[in-house]
GUNURO-893106 format. One record per residue (C-alpha): chain; x, y, z. Coordinates in Angstrom, 1 decimal. Layout:
BEGIN
['A', [X, Y, Z]]
...
This chain:
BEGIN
['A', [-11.7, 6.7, -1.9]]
['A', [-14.5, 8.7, -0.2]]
['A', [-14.5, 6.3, 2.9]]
['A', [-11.3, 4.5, 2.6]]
['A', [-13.2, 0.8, 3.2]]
['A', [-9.6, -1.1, 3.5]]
['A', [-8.9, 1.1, 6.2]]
['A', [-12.2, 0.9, 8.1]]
['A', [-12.1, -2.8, 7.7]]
['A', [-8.6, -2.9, 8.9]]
['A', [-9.4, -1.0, 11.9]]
['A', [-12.7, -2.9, 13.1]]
['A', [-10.7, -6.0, 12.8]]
['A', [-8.4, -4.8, 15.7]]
['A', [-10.8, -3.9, 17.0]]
['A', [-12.2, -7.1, 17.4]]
['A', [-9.3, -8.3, 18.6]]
['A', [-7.1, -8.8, 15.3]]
['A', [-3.2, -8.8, 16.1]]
['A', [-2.2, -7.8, 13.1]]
['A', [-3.5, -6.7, 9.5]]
['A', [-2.5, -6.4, 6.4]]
['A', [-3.6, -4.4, 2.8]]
['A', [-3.3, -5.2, -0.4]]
['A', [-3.9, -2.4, -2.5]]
['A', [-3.6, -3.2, -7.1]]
['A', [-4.6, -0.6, -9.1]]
['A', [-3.2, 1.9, -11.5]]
['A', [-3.3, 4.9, -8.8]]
['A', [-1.4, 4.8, -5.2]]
['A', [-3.9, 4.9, -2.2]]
['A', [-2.9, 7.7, -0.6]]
['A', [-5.7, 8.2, 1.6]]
['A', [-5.7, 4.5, 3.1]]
['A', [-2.1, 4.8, 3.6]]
['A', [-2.2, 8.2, 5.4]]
['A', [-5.1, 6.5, 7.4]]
['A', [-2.8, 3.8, 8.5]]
['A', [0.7, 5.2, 8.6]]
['A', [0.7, 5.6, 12.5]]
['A', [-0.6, 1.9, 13.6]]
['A', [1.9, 0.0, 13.6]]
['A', [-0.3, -3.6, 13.8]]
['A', [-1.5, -2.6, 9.9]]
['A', [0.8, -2.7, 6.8]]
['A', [-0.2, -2.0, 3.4]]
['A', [1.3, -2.0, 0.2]]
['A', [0.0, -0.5, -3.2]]
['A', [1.0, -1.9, -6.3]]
['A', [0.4, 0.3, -9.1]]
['A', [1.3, 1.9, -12.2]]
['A', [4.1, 4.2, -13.0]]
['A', [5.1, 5.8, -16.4]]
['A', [8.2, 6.5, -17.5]]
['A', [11.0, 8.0, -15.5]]
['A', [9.0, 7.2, -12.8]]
['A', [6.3, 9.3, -12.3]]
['A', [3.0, 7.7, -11.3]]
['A', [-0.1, 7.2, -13.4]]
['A', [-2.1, 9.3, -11.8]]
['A', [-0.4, 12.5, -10.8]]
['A', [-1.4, 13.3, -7.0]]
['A', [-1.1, 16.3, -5.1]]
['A', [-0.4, 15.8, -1.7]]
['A', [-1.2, 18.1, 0.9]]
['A', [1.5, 18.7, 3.8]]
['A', [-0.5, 17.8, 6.6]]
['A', [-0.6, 14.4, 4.3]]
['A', [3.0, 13.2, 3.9]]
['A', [2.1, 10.0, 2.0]]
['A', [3.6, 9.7, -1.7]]
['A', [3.6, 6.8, -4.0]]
['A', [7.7, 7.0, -4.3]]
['A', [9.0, 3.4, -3.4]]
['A', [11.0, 5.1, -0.6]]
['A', [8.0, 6.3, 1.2]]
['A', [7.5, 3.9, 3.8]]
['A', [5.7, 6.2, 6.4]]
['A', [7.1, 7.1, 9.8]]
['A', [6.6, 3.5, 11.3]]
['A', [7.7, 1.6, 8.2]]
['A', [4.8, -0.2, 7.7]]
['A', [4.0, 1.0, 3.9]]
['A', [5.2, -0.1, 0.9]]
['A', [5.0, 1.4, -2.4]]
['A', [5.4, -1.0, -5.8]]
['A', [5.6, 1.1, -8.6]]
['A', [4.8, -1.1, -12.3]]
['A', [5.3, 0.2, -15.5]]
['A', [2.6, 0.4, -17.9]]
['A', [1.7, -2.8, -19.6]]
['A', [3.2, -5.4, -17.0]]
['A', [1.3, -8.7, -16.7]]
['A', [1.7, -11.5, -14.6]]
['A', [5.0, -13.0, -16.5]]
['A', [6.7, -9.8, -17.0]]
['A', [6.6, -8.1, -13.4]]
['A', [3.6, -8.5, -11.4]]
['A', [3.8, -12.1, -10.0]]
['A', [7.4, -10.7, -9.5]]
['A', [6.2, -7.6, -7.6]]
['A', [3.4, -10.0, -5.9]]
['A', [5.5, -12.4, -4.8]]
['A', [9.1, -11.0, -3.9]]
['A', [7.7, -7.6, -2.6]]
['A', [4.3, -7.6, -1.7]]
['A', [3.6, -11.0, 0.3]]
['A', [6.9, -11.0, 2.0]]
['A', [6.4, -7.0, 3.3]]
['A', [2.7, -8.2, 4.0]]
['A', [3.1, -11.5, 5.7]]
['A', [6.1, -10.1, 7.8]]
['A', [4.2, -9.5, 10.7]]
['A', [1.9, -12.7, 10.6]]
['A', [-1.2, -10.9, 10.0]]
['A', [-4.8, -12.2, 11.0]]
['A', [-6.2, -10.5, 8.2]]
['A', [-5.2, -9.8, 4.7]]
C-alpha cells in the first residue's frame, strides 16, 4: 500500500478522540507496511489474515528491511503485542478455516481491547 489508508484512518480516529482501534486486514499478502505503521501504538491492533503455501511460507514472498521488523510468521506480534498474523492455506473458504480463523482468532484478538473502531 502506497499510503497505508487503514493506518491513516486508524490514526485520525484517535485523533479524534477514539480510545481504541482496531484493523482487519483479508487478503492473500500480509500488510506489512500498516503493521510496521502501527506496531508502536498500543490503542491500535491489527490482524492480517492471509494466505500461506505449504510448509508455511507466505503467498507472497516479502523482503523485509531491518529497520522494518514486521513478518507475516504467526509469532510476530510486534514489540507491544498488538499484531496478529493468521496464516490460511491456499483454497480455504468459509466452512473449512476462515470463519474458523475469523471468529476464534481474529475477533477475539480484535475486540480485546473494546475498540471504537473496527
Amino acid at each position: 500500500c502506497l499510503f497505508n489508508n487503514a493506518a491513516i484512518a486508524a490514526f485520525y480516529a484517535l485523533d479524534r478522540g477514539s480510545k481504541n482501534v482496531a484493523i482487519l486486514d483479508f487478503d492473500a499478502h500480509h500488510g506489512n507496511g500498516v503493521a510496521h505503521c502501527v506496531q508502536d501504538e498500543k490503542r491500535i491492533r491489527y490482524c492480517s489474515i492471509h494466505e500461506a503455501k505449504e510448509g508455511g511460507k507466505t503467498f507472497v514472498e516479502q523482503k523485509i528491511p531491518e529497520d522494518n521488523p514486521r513478518s507475516q510468521d504467526r509469532d510476530d506480534m510486534g514489540p507491544l503485542g498488538n499484531l496478529l498474523n493468521v496464516n490460511l492455506k491456499a483454497g480455504t473458504g468459509w466452512e473449512n478455516g476462515y470463519k474458523d480463523a475469523l471468529v476464534a482468532e481474529a475477533l477475539p484478538f480484535l475486540l480485546g481491547n473494546k475498540p471504537d473502531v473496527l
